[in-house]
N, C-alpha and C positions, 0 to 999 in steps of 0.2 A: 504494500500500500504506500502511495507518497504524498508527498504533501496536501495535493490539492484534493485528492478521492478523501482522506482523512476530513478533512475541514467542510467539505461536503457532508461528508456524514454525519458532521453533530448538527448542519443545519438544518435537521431535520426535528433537532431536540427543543423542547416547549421552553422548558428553564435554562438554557445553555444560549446565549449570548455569542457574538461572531467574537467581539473582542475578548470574552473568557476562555472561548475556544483556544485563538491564536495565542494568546499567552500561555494556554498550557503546554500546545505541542511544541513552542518556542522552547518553553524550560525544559522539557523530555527531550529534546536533540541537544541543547544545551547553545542554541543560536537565538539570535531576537527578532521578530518580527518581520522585520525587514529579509532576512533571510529568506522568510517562506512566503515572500512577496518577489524576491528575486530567484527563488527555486522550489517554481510550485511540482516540479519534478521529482524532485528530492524523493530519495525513496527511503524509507523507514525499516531500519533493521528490528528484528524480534524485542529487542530490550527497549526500545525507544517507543514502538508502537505498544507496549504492555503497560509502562511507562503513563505515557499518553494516556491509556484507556482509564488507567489505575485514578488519576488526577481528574477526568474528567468524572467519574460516577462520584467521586469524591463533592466536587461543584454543583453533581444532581441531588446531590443531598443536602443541600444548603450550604454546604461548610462553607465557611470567607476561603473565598478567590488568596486571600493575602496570606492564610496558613497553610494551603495546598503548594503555592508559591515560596512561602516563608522570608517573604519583606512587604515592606510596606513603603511608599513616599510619603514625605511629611515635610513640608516647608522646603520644596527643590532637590531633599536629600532622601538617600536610599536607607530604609532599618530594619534590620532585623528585627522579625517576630517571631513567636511560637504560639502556642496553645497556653503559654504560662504567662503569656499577657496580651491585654487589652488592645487590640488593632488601631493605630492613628488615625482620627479623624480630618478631615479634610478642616471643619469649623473648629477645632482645638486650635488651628493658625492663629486666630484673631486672640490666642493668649499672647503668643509673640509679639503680634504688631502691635499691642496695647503695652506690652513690656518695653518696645522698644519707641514708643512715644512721650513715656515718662522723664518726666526732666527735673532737675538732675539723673541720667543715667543711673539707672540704681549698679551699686559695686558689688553688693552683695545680694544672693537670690538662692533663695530655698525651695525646692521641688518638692512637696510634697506626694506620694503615692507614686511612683515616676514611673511607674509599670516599665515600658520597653526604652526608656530614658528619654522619649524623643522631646520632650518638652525642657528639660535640661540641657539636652547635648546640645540641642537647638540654640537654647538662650546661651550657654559660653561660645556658641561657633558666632552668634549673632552681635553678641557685647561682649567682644573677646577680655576686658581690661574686667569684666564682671568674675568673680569668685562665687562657683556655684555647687549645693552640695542640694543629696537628693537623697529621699529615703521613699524607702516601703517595706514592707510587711514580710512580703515575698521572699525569699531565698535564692527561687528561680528566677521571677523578674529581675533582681539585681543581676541576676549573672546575663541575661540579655542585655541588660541597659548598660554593663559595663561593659560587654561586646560592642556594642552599638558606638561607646564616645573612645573606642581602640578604633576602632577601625574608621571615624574619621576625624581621630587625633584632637579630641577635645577632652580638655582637664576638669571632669566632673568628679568630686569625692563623692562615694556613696556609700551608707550607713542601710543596715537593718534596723525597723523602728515603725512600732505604731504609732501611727501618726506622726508627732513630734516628739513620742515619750523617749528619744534617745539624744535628744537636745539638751547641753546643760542648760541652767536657768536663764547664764548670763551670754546664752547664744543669740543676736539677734538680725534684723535683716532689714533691707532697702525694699524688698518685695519677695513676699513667697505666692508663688504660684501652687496651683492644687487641680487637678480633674480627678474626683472620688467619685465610688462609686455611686451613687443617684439613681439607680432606675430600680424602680418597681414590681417586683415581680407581677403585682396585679394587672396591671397597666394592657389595657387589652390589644393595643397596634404593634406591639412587640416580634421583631424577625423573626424566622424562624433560623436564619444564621446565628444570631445570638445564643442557642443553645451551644455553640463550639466554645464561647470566650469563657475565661474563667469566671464563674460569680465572685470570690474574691472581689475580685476588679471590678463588678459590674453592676451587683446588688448590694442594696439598704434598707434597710425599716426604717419606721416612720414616714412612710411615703418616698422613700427614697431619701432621706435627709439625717438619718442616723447621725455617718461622720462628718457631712459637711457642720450640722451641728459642735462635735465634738471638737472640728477644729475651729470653729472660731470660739470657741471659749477658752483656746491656746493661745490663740492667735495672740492680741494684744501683749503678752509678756514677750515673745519673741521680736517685734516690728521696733522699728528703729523709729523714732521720732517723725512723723511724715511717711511711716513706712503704709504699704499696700500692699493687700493681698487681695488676689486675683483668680475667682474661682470658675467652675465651668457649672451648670448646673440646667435641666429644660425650663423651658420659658413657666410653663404651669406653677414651677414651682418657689416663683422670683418673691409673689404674693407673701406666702409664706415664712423667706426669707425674709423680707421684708420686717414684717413682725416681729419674727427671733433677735432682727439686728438692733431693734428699735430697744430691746432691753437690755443691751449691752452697749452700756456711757461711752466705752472710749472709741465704739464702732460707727462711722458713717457711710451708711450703705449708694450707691449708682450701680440703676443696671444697662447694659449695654447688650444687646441683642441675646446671645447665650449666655451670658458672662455675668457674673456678679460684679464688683469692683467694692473692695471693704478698704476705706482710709480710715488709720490713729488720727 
């Protein structure tokens, strides 16, 4: 079978996509796209077409394109993912651009939950004179996130820690960023991709608001004078939010499309 009898054949498939197709049999020969657009000839030896098929029933199953794959893009850069953490969303960017709008440039930046690091590795690749340290829970996740800032040579520290329980007192910061987990297992429009990510990563009670709770009642001792933190959280739940931040003195809440924004 080659190239093009292949790619033929999954367009025959309901839930399989021309662009998920070509990406899979791209990484099963180990060429990129372009390839099976300049050799739709190309014939497929036994291991590449097994390969191939293996990945695509994988995709009929819902599983994320991005673990079958095992990367992700996030802010122009390539990252490693797995199953041991949360896949990069495309609107987790607008943590960056809002990071990198802050003036004075913040020098120091705390990642909280950093799953696959990419919101860390991002911010020291982005405000390289920034000093950036990153924790989560995870064991696994860290050891992706510290794959992820080797391999494209950014100086991120990272700590195991719930939360911020691994922070001394007198640790503090110019801005911590956070995307926890928030979603509701109730919540009826739920993918069915979502059953591949870890819950760790992805679920919370109370409506999804557990820990973003938990951390802003940290938060404050850690922020630096003027300091912000910068959360991710669905719109549904800003209302909410709102409320909770309204009883904590030293917090002033703005929200910004997905985004909280909490100033000391």
């Amino acid at each position: 079978m080659n190239v093009s009898s292949w790619l033929k054949r999954t367009a025959i498939l309901n839930n399989i996509n021309r662009l998920d197709a070509e990406l899979i049999l791209a990484r099963a020969i180990g060429q990129d796209r372009v390839f099976l657009y300049a050799h739709p000839d190309y014939g497929l030896n036994a291991r590449e077409e097994t390969n191939a098929d293996s990945m695509l029933k994988r995709r009929q199953n819902h599983e994320a394109l991005a673990y079958i794959l095992g990367k992700k893009e996030f802010y122009t850069r390539e990252f490693a993912v797995s199953p041991d953490v949360l896949i990069p969303r495309p609107e987790s960017e607008d943590i960056i651009n809002l990071a990198k709008e802050i003036a004075p440039k913040p020098l120091k930046i705390l990642d909280v939950g950093t799953g696959s690091g990419c919101l860390a590795v991002t911010l020291k690749l982005e405000i390289p004179e920034a000093e950036v340290l990153a924790l989560d829970i995870s064991p696994e996740a860290l050891e992706i996130a510290r794959q992820n800032a080797k391999n494209l040579n950014a100086d991120v520290e990272f700590r195991q820690s719930d939360l911020c329980s691994a922070l001394k007192n007198d640790e503090k910061f110019d801005l911590i960023v956070a995307n926890l987990p928030y979603v509701d297992k109730n919540w009826e429009w739920l993918s069915p991709e979502l059953q591949y990510e870890p819950e760790l990563a992805l679920y919370a009670r109370d409506g999804g608001l557990e820990l973003i709770k938990r951390l802003i009642q940290r938060v404050p001792k850690h922020l630096n004078e003027q300091g912000k933190l910068i959360l991710e959280s669905d719109l549904l739940q800003h209302d909410e939010l709102k409320r909770y931040t309204e009883q904590m003195a030293p917090l002033r809440l703005k929200k910004t499309s997905g985004l909280i924004q909490l100033y000391s």
